[in-house]
C-alpha positions in Angstrom: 114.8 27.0 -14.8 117.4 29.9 -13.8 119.4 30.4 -17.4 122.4 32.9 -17.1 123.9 33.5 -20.4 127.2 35.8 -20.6 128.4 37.5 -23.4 130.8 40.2 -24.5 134.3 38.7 -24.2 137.0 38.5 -26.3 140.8 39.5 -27.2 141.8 43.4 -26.1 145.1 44.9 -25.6 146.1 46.6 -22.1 144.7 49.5 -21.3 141.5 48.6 -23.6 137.8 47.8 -22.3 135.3 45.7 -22.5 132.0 45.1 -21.8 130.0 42.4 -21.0 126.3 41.1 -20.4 124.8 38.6 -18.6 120.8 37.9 -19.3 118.9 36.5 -16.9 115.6 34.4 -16.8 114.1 32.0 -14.8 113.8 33.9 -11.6 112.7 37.4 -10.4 115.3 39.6 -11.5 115.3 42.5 -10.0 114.5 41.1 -6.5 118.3 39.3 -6.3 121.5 40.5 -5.8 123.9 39.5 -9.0 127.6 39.1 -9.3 130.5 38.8 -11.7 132.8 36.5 -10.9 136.1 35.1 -12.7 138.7 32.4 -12.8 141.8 32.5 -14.1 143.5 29.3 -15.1 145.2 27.5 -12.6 143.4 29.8 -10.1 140.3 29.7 -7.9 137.6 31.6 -8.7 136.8 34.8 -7.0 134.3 37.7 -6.9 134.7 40.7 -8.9 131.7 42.6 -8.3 128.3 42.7 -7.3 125.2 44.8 -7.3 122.3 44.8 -5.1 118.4 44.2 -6.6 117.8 47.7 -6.6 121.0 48.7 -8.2 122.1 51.0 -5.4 124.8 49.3 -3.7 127.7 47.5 -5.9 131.1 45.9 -4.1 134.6 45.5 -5.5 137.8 44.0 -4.5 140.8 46.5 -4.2 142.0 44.4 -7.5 139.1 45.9 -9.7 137.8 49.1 -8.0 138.3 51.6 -10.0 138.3 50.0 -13.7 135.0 47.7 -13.3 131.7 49.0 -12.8 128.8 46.8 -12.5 125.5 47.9 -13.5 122.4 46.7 -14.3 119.0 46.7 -16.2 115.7 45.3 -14.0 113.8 46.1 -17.1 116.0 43.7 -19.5 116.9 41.2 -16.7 120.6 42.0 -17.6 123.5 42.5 -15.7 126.8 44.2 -17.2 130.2 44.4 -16.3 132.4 47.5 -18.0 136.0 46.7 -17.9 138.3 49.8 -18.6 141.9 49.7 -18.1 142.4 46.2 -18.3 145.8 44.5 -17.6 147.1 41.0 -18.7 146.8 39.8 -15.1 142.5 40.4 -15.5 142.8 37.2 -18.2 140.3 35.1 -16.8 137.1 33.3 -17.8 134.1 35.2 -16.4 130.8 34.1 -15.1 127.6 35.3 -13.8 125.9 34.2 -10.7 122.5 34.4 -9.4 120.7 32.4 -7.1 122.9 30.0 -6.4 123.4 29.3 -10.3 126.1 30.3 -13.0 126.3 31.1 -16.3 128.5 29.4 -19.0 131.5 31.9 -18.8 133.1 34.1 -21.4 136.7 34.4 -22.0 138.1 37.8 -21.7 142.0 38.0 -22.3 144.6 40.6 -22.4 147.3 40.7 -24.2 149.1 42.9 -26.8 
């Protein structure tokens, strides 16, 4: 079955990064687009980037573009997501999604 299994998140003052993972198995990797999503408490959850199979196109909301950058690996079924000049407001849980499936989250929050 399709696993997605985050990791990476954690507690990181403003202006810090992060980084985070998201391995993949029980599908054909590099033939699906993958996305990160998050959600934010009391909010709904929305998309915060995604990346083609191939790698070669990636889309961002005008809240992200610019600090995130999704990349990923077709040779270690992962996806990443680097976060660099995070604010309090990108607090969210985030998840990974695939084919119609989502990981457990990780908890990424800024604060000083």
């Amino acid at each position: 079955q399709v696993q997605l299994v985050e990791s990476g998140g954690g507690l990181v003052q403003p202006g810090g990064s992060l980084r985070l993972s998201c391995a993949a198995s029980g599908f054909t990797f590099c033939s699906h687009t993958m996305s990160w999503y998050r959600q934010a408490a009391g909010k709904e959850r929305e998309l915060v980037a995604s990346i083609s199979s191939a790698g070669g196109s990636t889309n961002y909301p005008d809240s992200v573009k610019g600090r995130f950058t999704i990349s990923r690996d077709n040779a270690k079924n992962t996806v990443y997501l680097q976060m660099s000049s995070l604010k309090t407001e990108d607090t969210a849980v985030y998840y990974c999604h695939a084919v119609g499936s989502w990981g457990q989250g990780t908890q990424v929050t800024v604060s000083s």
